[in-house]
C-alpha positions in Angstrom: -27.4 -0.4 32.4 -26.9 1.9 35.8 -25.2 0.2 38.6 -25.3 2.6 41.0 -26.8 2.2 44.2 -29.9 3.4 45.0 -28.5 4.9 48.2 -25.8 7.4 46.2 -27.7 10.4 46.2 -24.9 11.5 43.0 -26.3 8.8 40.7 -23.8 8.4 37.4 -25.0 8.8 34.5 -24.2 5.7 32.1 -22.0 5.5 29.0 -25.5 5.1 26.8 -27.0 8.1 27.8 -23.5 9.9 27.3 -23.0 8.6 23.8 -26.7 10.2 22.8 -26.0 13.3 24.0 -22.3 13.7 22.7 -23.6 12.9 19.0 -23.7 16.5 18.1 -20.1 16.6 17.6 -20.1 14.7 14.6 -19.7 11.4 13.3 -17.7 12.2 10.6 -19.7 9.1 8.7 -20.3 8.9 5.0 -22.1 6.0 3.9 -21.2 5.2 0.5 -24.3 4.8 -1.6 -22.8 2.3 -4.0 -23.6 -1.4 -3.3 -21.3 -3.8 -2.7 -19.5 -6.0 -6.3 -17.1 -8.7 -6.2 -13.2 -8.2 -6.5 -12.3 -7.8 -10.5 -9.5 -10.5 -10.3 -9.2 -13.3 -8.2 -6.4 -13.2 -5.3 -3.5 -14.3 -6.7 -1.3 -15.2 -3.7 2.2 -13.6 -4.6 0.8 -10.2 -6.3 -1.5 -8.2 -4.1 -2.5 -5.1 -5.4 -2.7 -2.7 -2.7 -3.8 1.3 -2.1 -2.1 4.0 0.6 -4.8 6.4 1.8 -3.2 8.8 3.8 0.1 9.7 3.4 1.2 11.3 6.9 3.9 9.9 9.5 1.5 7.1 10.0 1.2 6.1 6.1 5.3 6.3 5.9 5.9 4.1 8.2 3.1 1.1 7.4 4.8 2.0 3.8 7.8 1.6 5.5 6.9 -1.9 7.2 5.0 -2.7 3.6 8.5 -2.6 1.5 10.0 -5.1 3.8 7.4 -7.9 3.1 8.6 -7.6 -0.4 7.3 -7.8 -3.7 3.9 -10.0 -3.3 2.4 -6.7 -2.4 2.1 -4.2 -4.9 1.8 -0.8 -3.8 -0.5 0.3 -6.8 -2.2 4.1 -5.6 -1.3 6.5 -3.3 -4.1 8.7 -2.1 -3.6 12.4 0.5 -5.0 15.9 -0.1 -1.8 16.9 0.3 0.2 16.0 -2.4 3.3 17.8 -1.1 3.2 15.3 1.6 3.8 12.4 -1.3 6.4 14.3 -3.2 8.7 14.7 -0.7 8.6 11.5 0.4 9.4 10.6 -3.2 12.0 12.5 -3.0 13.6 11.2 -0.1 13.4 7.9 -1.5 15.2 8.8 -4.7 17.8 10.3 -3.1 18.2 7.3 -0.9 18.1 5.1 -4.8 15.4 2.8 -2.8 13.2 0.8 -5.4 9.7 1.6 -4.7 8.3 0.7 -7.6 5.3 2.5 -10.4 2.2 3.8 -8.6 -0.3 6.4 -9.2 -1.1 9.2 -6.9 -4.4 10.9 -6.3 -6.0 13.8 -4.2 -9.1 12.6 -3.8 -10.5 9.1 -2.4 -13.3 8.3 -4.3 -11.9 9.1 -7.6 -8.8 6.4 -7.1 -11.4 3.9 -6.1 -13.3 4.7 -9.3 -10.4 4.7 -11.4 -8.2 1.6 -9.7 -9.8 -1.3 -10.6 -7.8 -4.2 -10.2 -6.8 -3.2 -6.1 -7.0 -6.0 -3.6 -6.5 -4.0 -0.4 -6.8 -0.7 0.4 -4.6 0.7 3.6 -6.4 3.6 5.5 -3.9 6.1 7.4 -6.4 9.0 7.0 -7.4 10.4 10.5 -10.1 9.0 12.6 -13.2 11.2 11.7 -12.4 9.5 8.0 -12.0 6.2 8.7 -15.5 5.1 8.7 -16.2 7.3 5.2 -13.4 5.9 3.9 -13.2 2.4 5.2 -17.1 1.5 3.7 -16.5 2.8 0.5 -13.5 0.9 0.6 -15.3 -2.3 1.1 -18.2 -1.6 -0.9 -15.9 -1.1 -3.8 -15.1 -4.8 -3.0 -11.5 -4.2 -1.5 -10.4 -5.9 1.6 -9.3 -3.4 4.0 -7.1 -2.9 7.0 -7.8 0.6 8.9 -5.4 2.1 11.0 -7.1 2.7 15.0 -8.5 3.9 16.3 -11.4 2.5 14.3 -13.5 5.8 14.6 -13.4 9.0 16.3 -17.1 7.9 17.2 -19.0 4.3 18.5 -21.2 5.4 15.5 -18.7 5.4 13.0 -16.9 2.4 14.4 -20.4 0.4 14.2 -21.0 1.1 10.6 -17.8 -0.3 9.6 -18.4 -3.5 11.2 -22.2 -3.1 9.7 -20.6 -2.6 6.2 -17.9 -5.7 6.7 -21.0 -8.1 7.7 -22.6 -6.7 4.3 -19.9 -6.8 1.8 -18.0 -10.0 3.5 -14.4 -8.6 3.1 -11.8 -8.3 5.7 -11.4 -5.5 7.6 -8.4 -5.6 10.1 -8.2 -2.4 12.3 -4.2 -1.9 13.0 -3.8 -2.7 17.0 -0.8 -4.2 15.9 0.6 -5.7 19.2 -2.1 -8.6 18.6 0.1 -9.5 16.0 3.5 -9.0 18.0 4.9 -12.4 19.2 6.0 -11.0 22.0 2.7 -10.0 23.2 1.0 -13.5 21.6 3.4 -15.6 23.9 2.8 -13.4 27.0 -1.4 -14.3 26.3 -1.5 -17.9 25.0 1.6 -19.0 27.1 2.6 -17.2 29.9 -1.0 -16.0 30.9 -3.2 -18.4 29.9 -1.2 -21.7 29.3 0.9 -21.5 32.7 -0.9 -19.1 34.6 2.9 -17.1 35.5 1.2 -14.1 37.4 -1.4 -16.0 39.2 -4.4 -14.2 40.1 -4.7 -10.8 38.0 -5.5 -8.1 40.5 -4.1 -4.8 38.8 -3.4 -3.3 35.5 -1.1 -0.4 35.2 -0.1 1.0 31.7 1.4 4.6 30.4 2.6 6.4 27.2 4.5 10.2 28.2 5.4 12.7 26.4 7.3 16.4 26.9 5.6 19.1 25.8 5.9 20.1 22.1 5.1 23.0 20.4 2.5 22.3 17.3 3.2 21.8 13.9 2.9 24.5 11.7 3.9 24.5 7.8 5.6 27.0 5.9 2.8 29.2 4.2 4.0 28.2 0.3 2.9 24.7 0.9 0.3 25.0 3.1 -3.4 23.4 1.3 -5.5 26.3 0.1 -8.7 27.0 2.3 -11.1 25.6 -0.5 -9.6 22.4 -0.2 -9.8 21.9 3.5 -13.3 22.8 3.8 -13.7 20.4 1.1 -12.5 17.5 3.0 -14.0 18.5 6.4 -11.2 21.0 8.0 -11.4 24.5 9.0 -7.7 25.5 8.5 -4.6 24.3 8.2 -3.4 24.3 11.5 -6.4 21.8 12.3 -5.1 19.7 9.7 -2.2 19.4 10.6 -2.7 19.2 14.0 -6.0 17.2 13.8 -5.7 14.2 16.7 -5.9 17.7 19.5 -9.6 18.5 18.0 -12.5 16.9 18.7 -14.0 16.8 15.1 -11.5 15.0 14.0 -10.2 12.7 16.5 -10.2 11.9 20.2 -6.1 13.3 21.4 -3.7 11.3 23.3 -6.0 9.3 24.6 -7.0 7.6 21.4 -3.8 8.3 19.8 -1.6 6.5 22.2 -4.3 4.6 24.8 -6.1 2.7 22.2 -2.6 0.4 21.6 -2.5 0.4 25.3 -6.2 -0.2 26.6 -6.8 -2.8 23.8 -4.1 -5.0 25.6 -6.0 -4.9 29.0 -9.4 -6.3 27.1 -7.5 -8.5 25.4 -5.2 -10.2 27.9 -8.1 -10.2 30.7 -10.3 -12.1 28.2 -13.0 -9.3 29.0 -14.3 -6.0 28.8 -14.4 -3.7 31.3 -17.5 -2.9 33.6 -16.8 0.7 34.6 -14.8 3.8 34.0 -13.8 6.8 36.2 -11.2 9.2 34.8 -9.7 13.2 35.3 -7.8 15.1 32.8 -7.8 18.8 31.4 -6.0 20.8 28.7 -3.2 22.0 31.0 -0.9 23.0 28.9 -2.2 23.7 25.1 -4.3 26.8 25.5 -6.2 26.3 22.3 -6.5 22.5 22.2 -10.0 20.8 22.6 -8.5 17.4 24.0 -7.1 16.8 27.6 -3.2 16.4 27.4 -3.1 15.3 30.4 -5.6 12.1 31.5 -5.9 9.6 34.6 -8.4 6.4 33.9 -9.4 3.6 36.2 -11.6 0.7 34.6 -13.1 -2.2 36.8 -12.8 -5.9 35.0 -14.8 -8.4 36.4 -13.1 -11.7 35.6 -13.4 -15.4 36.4 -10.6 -15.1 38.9 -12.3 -11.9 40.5 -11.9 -8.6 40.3 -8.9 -6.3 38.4 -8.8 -2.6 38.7 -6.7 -1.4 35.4 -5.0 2.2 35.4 -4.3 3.9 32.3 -2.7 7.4 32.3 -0.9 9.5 29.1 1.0 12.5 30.1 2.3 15.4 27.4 4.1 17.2 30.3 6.9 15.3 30.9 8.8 12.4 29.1 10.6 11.3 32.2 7.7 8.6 33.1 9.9 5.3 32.2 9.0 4.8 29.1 5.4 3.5 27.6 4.3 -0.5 28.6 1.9 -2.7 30.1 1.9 -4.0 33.6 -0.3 -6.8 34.3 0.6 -7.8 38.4 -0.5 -10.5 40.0 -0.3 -12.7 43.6 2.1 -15.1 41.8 4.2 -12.8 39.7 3.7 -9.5 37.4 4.6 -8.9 33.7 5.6 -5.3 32.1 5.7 -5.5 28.8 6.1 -3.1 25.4 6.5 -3.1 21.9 10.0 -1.8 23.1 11.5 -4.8 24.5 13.9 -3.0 26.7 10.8 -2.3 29.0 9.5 -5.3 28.9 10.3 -7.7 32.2 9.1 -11.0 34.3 9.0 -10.2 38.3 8.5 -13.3 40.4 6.5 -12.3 43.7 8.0 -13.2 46.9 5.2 -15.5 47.9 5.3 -17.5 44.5 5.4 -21.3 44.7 9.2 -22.1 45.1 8.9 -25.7 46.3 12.5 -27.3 46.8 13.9 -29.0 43.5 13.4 -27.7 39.7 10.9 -30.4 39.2 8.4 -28.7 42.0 9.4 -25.3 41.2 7.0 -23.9 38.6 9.6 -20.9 38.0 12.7 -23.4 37.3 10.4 -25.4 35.3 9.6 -22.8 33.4 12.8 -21.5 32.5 14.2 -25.0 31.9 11.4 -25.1 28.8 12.5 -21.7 27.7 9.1 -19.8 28.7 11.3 -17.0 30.7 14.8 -16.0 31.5 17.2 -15.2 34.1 18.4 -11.7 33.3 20.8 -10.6 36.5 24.0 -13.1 35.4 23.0 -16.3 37.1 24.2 -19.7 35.5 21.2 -21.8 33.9 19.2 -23.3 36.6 20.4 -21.8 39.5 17.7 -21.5 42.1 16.5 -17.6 43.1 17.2 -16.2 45.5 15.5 -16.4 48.5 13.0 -13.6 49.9 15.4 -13.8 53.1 18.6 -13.5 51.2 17.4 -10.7 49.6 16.6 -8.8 52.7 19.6 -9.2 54.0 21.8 -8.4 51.4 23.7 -5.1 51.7 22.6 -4.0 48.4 18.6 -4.7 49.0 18.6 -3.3 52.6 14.7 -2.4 52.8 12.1 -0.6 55.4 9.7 -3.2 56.8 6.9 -1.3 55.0 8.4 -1.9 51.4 8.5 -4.9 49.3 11.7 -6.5 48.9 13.7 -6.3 45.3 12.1 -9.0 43.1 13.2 -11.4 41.1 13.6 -10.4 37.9 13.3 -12.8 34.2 13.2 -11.6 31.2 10.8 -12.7 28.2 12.4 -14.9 25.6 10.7 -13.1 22.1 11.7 -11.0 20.3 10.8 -9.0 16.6 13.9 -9.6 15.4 14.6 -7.3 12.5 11.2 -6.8 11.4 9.2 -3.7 12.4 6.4 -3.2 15.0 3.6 -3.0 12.3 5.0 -5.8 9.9 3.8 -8.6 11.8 0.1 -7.2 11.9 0.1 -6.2 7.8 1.7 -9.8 7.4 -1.4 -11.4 9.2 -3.5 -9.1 7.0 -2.0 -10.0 3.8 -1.9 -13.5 4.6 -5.5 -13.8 5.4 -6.8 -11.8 1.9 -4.4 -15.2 0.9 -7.0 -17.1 2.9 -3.6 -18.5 4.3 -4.6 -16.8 8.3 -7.6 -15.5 10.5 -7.2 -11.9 11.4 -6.0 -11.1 14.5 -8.0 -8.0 14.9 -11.0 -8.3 13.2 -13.8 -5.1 13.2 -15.6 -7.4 16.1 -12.9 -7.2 18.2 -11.6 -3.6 17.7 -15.2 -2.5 18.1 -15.3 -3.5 22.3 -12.0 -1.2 22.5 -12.9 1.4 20.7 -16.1 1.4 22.9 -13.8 1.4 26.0 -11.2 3.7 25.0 -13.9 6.5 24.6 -15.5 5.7 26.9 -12.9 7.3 29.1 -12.7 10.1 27.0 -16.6 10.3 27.9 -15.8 10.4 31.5 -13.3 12.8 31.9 -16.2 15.3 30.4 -19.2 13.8 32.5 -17.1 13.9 35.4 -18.7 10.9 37.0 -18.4 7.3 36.6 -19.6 5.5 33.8 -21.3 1.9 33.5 -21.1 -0.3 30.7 -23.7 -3.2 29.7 -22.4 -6.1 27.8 -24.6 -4.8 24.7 -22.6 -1.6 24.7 -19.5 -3.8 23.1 -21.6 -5.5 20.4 -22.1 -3.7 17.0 
């Protein structure tokens, strides 16, 4: 659908007719030829039997998160085509004396699903242009699967997987773990939705920096020989291991960090978006295909009105304040992150601060526990007011800037457990039949759509227009 009007004489093009012509890239799908059987065993509730495909920093660390959930899941296969990658790690933990357990190891996907036959779940930490391969055979092989994001490096890819989930009826969570963070679950159901703390949504602002770091290179005994990489899809070892900066393999910062970020504004604004407009470039990787730097508006359309949501990731600098989401609003705005030192309540000026804590929505609010004073103020004490602040000799401000707000901070924390734990938890617990996914293929499917989208625009250099069939697989 084109929204343009007929009177711009520079009429967009739309995210459709973008997608069709972008297809020569690749899709990097393989559909799996064998049809879909029932699981060998039934679930038994306190011994999953689970597989690791792909064994790079992002396998460690849901590996990592896995251990800590203890021994109802069994880590059962280990699968990477670079097994140097799995011996070290090995030997890390050994000379750490950590208990991981028996497992096999293979080199190549198809042949551990073959020769695994009692699996349950199968964890996919490949990178993007395999996740669709990898995630329908997977399924097909009657395995329940939860797939790392972002779902695909393509809408095509992404589609197939939820076509192959509908088919085979297994699970398929894709890991945008903050859905699964209480943190962010209390800021949606309570603070958001329940309450209504920030009023009416008007703006989104999110980021994720980073310096500039030089690539990573291997030493040249390790490295995977050149038959092998072409056998799995890569030119060379450099694009190997460098994959997420090429666009065969995956879609670069933008879909490495923005697709956490961006899924939070579709989910938290209980929509998708309507448009996109964004600039980047490759500034400064000479060599790279994907922008390093990248600037994105989207328009929502909600039942409260209209919300313009920014997005930018940066590789140039790491000084940018760290990586959140900032939903504002005419009541109050909340900036919040998977680190929790980021995240924070700011109570507008204007908010409704009737006299007494019974009227007051914000008193009210902390007297229930919902938010919290952060700058040393006894329980209940009334804020400050918009006048006091002004005139305080520490909040002095010119009459064309906003006066210090009040700050709260949010009362929910992860505790000791890790930023990916919750989601495999909510996984795990619904192959137990026990929970409903949090981020089923569905759901991931709308963001994946909108987090290339931008990718999309940055190349078209105009704006694009989505149609509400553009989000359904």
């Amino acid at each position: 659908m084109n929204n343009t009007p007929q009177s711009d004489p520079k009429k967009p093009i739309t995210r459709r007719t973008f997608v069709s012509t972008a297809s020569a890239l690749g899709t990097g799908i393989v559909l799996s030829s064998t049809p879909a059987k029932s699981l060998t065993r039934p679930i038994k509730k306190d011994e999953l039997n689970i597989a690791i495909v792909g064994f790079g920093s992002q396998g460690k660390v849901l590996v990592d998160s896995i251990y800590k959930i203890g021994p109802s899941v069994r880590i059962k296969a280990v699968c990477d085509i670079w097994p140097y990658k799995i011996k070290k790690w090995l030997s890390k933990m050994r000379g750490k004396k950590v208990q991981i357990g028996e497992f096999n190891t293979y080199q190549d996907f198809h042949k551990m699903l073959d020769h695994e036959r009692d699996l349950d779940c199968v964890i996919i930490a490949s990178p993007d242009f395999v996740h669709a391969e990898h995630t329908n055979a997977a399924l097909r092989a009657g395995c329940h699967v939860y797939c790392e994001k972002l779902m695909s490096n393509t809408v095509e890819g992404a589609r197939s997987m939820v076509q192959t989930q509908r088919e085979t009826g297994k699970l398929l969570q894709i890991g945008h773990q903050r859905r699964s963070n209480p943190r962010y679950q209390f800021i949606k159901d309570t603070l958001i939705d329940q309450v209504s703390l920030c009023g009416q949504i008007t703006a989104v602002n999110g980021q994720w920096n980073r310096a500039v770091t030089a690539d990573i290179k291997s030493s040249p005994g390790i490295a995977l020989d050149e038959t092998t990489l072409n056998r799995y899809g890569y030119r060379n070892m450099h694009e190997f291991e460098n994959w997420r900066w090429y666009k065969r393999y995956g879609g670069g910062p933008l879909s490495d960090l923005g697709a956490h970020q961006i899924d939070i504004y579709n989910w938290f604004l209980g929509n998708n978006p309507k448009s996109v407009i964004a600039e980047g470039g490759v500034d400064f990787y000479p060599g790279h295909e994907w922008y390093d730097n990248v600037m994105v508006v989207y328009r929502f359309d909600t039942n409260q009105g209209t919300t313009r949501a920014f997005y930018q990731v940066q590789t140039t600098t790491s000084a940018g304040g760290g990586y959140y989401e900032y939903f504002m609003g005419t009541e109050g705005a909340i900036r919040v992150s998977e680190n929790h030192k980021y995240s924070r309540i700011f109570q507008e000026a204007l908010a409704s601060t009737e006299e007494g804590a019974n009227q007051n929505p914000w008193i009210k609010w902390q007297k229930q526990g919902l938010i919290v004073r952060n700058d040393g103020t006894k329980s209940w004490e009334k804020p400050k007011s918009l006048q006091q602040l002004t005139s305080s000799s520490t909040a002095k401000v010119d009459s064309r800037e906003t006066a210090p707000l009040v700050e709260w901070n949010i009362p929910i924390t992860l505790g000791n457990k890790s930023i990916h734990q919750c989601h495999l938890e909510n996984f795990f617990d619904a192959v137990r039949g026990e929970a409903t996914l949090n981020c089923p293929a569905d759901v991931a499917f709308a963001s994946t759509v909108t987090v290339l989208a931008a990718n999309e625009a940055v190349a078209a250099e105009k704006k694009l227009y989505f149609s509400p069939q553009d989000f359904i697989a």
